[in-house]
N, C-alpha and C positions, 0 to 999 in steps of 0.2 A: 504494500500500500504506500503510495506517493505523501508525502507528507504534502501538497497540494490539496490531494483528499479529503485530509484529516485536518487541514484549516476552516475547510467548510462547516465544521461541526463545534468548532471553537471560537469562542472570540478573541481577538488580536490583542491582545494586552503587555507585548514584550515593545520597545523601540529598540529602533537601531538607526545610527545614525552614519554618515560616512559624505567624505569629501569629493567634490568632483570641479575639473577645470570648467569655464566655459563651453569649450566644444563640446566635453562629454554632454553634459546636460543638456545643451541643446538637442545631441545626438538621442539622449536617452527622452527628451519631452517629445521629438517629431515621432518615435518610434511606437512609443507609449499612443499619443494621438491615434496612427494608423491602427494601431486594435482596440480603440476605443477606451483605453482604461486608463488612468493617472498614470504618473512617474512612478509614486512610491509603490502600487499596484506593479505595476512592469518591472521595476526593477528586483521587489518580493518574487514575484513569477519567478524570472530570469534564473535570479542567483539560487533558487531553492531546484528548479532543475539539474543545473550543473552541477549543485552540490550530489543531489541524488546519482547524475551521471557520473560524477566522481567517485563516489561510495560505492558504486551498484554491485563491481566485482568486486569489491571487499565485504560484502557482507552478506550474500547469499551465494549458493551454489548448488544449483534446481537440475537435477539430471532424472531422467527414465532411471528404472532398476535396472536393464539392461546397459545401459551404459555407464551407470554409476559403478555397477560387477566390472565393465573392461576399465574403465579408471583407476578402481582399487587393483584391479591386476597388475597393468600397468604402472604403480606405486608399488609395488611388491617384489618387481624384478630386480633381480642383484645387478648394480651398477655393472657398467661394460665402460672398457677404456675407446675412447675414438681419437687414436694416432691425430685423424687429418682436424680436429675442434684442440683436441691439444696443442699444436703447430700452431696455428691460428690463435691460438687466445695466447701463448707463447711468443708470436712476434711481435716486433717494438711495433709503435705507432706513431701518429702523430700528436699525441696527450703523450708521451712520451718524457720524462724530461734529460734534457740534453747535459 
């Protein structure tokens, strides 16, 4: 469940407040306009998305029984060496320091 959802059902009683240049906000009122809904609205939207998009692989992990069985399997194999990922994470780079 989207914490989007779950504001429907609550009412807003935390603030948050945050700085923005000129352009941003301008950027952020014309965008707000074209979906019809305030700054503070749009910008709530925006950032609790991303946040979610952020999170989303850290915090659940939804597999079929079938494939959640060849996951664990494949967690269960005894490491194997690979010569040619060894060589490669083995040679210098460009992070390198000289």
């Amino acid at each position: 469940m989207s914490i989007e959802q779950d504001d429907s059902k609550t009412a807003k009683s935390e603030r948050l407040s945050l700085r923005a240049n000129p352009k941003q906000r301008t950027l952020l009122k014309e965008a707000s306009q074209v979906e019809g809904t305030t700054v503070s609205d749009f910008v709530l939207r925006s950032a609790t998305r991303a946040a979610e998009d952020v999170l989303a692989d850290r915090r659940s992990f939804v597999l079929s029984e079938d494939r959640w069985k060849a996951f664990i399997d494949i967690l269960d194999r005894p490491a194997q060496e690979l010569p040619r990922l060894r060589k490669l994470l083995e040679a210098s780079n460009v992070l390198d320091e000289e």
